[in-house]
C-alpha positions as CSV (number, residue, x, y, z in Angstrom):
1,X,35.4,-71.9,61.4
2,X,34.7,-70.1,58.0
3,X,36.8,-67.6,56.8
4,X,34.9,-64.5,55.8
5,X,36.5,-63.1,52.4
6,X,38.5,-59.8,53.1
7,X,37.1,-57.0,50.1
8,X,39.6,-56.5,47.9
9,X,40.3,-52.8,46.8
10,X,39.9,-54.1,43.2
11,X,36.2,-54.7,43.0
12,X,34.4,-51.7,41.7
13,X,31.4,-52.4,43.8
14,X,33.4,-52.3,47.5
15,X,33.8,-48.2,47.1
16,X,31.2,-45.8,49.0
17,X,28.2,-45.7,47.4
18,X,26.3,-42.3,46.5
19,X,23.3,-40.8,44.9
20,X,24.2,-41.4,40.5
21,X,24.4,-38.0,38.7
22,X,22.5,-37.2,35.4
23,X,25.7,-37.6,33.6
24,X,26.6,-40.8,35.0
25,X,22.8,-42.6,34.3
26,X,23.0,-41.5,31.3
27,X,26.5,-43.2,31.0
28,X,25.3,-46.5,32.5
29,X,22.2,-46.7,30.4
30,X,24.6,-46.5,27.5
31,X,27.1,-49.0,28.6
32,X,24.0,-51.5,29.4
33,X,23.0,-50.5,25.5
34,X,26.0,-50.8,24.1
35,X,26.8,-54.3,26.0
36,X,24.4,-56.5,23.5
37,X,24.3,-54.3,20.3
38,X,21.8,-57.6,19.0
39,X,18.8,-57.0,21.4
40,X,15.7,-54.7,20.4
41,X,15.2,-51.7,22.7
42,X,11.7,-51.0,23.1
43,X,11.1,-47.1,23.0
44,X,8.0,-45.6,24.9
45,X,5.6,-43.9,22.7
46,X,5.0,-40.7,23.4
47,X,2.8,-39.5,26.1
48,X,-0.8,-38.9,24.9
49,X,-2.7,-35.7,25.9
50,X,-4.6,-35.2,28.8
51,X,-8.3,-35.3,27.7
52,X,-11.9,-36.4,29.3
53,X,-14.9,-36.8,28.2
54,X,-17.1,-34.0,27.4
55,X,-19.7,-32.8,29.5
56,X,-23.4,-34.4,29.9
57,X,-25.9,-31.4,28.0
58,X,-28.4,-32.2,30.6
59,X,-27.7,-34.1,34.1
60,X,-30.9,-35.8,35.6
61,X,-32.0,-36.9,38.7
62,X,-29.3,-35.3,40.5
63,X,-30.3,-34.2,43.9
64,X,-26.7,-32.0,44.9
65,X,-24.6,-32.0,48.1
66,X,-27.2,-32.2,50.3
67,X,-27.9,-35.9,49.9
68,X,-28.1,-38.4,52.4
69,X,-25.1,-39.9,53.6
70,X,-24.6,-42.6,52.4
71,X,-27.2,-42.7,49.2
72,X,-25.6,-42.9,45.9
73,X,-26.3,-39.7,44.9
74,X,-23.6,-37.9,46.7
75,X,-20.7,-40.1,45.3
76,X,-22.8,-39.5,41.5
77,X,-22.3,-35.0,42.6
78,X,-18.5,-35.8,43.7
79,X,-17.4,-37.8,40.7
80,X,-18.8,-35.2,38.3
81,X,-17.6,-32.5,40.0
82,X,-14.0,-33.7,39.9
83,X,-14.5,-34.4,36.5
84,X,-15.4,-30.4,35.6
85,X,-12.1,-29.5,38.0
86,X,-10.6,-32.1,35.6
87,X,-11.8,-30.2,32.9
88,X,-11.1,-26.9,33.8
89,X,-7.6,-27.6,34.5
90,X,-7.0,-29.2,31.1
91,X,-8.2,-26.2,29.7
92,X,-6.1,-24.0,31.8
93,X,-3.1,-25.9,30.7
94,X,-4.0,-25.5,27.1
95,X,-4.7,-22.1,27.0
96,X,-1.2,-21.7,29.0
97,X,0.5,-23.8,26.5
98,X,-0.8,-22.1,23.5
99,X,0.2,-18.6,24.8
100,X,3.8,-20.2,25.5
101,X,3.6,-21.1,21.8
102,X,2.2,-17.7,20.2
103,X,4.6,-15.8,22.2
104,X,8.0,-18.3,21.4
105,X,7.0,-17.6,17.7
106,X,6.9,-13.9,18.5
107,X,10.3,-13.6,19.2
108,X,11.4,-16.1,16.5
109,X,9.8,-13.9,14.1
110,X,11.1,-10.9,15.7
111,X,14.4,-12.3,15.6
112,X,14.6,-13.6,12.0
113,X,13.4,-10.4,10.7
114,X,16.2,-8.7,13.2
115,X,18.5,-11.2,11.3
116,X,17.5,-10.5,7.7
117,X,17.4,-6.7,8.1
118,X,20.7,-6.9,8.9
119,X,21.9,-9.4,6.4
120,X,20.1,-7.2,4.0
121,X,22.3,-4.2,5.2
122,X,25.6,-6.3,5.0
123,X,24.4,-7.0,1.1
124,X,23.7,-3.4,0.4
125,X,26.9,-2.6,1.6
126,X,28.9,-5.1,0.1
127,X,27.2,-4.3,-2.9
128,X,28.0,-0.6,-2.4
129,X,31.8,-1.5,-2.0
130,X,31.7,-3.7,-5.0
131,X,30.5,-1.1,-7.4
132,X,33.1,1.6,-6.0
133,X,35.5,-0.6,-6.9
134,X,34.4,-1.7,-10.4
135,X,34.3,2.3,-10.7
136,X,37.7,2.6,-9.8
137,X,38.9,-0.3,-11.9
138,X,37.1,1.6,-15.3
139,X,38.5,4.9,-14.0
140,X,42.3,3.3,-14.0
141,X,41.4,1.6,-16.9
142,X,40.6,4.7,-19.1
143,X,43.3,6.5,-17.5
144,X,46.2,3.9,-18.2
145,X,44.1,4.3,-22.0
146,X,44.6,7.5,-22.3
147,X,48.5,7.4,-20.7
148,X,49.3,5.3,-23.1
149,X,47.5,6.9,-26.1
150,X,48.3,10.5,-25.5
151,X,47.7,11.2,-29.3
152,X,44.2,10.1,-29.7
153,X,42.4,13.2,-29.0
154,X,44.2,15.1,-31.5
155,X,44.1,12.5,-34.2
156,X,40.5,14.3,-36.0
157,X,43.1,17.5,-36.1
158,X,46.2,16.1,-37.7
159,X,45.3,12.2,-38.6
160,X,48.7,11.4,-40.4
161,X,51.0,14.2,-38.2
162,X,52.8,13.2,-34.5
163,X,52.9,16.3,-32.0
164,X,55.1,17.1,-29.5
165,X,56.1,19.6,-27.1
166,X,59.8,20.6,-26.8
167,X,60.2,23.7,-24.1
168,X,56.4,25.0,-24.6
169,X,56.0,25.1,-28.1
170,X,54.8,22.7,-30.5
171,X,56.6,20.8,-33.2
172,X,54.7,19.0,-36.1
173,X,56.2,15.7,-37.6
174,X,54.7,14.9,-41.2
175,X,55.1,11.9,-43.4
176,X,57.1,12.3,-46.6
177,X,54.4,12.4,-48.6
178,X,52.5,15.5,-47.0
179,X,55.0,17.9,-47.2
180,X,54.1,18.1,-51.3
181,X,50.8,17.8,-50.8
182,X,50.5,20.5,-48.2
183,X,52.5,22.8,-50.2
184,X,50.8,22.3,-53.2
185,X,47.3,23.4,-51.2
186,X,48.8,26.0,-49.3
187,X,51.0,27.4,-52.7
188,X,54.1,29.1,-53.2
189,X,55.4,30.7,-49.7
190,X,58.9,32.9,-49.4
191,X,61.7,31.6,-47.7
192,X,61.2,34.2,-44.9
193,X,57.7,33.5,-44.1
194,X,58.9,29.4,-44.1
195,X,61.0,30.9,-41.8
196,X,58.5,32.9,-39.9
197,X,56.2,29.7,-39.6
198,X,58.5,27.7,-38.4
199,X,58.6,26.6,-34.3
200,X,62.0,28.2,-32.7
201,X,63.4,25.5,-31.2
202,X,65.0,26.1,-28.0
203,X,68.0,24.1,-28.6
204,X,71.9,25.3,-28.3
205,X,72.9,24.4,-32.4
206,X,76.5,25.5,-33.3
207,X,76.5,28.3,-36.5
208,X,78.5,27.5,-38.9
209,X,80.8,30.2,-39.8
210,X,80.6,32.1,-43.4
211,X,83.7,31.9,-45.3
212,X,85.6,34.8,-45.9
213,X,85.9,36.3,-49.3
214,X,89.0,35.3,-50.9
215,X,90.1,38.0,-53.4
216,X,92.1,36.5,-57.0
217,X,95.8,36.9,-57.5
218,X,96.6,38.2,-60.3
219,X,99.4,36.6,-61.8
220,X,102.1,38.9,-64.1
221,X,104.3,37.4,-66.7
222,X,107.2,39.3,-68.1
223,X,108.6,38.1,-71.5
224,X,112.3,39.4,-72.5
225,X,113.3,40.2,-75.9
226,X,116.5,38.6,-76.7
């Protein structure tokens, strides 16, 4: 007596078998593939269009349903009509197929102009944000200028003379070499007036005191007669 062979639990093949999913074809296709990298895989051309042969102009000697049985001329009627159901279908298709087309190209179109109306917007507004900012940027610019330059507005007025402000009035600074030539265009001026002219400075100075007037001794010397 033979011994039959007991299946082992390690052959692959013993398990239940059961219908192949999509995934696991396309996973054994692959692994056969991939098993002899070397041998040339033939790849199907694609499928060629349905088509038939046009219609006959002018069909002759055709005598319709109502032949004999059995003459030839019945088989002659069926084979061209299922030729024009042939045809008709075709057409059907085609026309089906085309309107598919026209109306997958509407909403591509409808969706790239959806898209570049919108990127168009995202420009504008970038664009928008960018010049607010360059606006701000000048506007800080000129007013760190100016912060820093406080003078150059009055320089036409006094170009060789500093300003400033000390408690609401206005003192002038001149170079030693305007005071002469100021004086000498402006002419002889009393002390008073000078004084008149002159900012009051709102600082606390200390007076000096005047000096009292010191009156002279007056110094007597006696001589004696001996």
């Amino acid at each position: 007596m033979s011994s039959t062979p007991t299946p082992s639990s390690s052959n692959p093949n013993s398990g239940p078998r059961h219908a192949l999913t999509a995934v696991e074809k396309q996973r054994a296709q692959l692994d056969r593939l991939l098993k002899d990298p070397a041998k040339p895989v033939h790849v199907p051309l694609q499928p060629k269009e349905k088509s038939i042969r046009p219609a006959r102009e002018m069909m002759k000697n055709v005598q319709g349903s109502s032949a004999g049985a059995g003459s030839g001329e019945f088989h002659v009627y069926k084979a061209s009509r299922r030729r024009e159901y042939e045809r008709l279908k075709i057409m059907e298709e085609q026309s089906q197929k085309e309107a598919l087309t026209a109306e997958f190209e509407r909403k591509r179109k409808e969706a790239e102009e959806a898209t570049n109306a919108k990127t168009a917007k995202n420009r504008a507004k970038r664009q928008k944000k960018k010049e607010r900012a360059k606006q701000g940027r000048g506007k800080s610019e000129e007013a760190s200028r100016t912060d820093g330059a406080p003078g150059t507005s009055e320089a036409p007025d006094a170009p060789f003379k500093k300003r400033r402000l000390i408690n609401g009035k206005e003192l002038v600074f001149k170079r030693p070499g305007d005071e002469s030539g100021s004086e000498s265009d402006e002419g002889p001026q009393s002390h008073e007036a000078q004084k008149d002219s002159e900012p009051q400075i709102g600082l606390n100075i200390p007076q000096v005191p005047t000096p009292l007037p010191v009156t002279e001794q007056v110094k007597i010397t006696i001589h004696e007669d001996d």
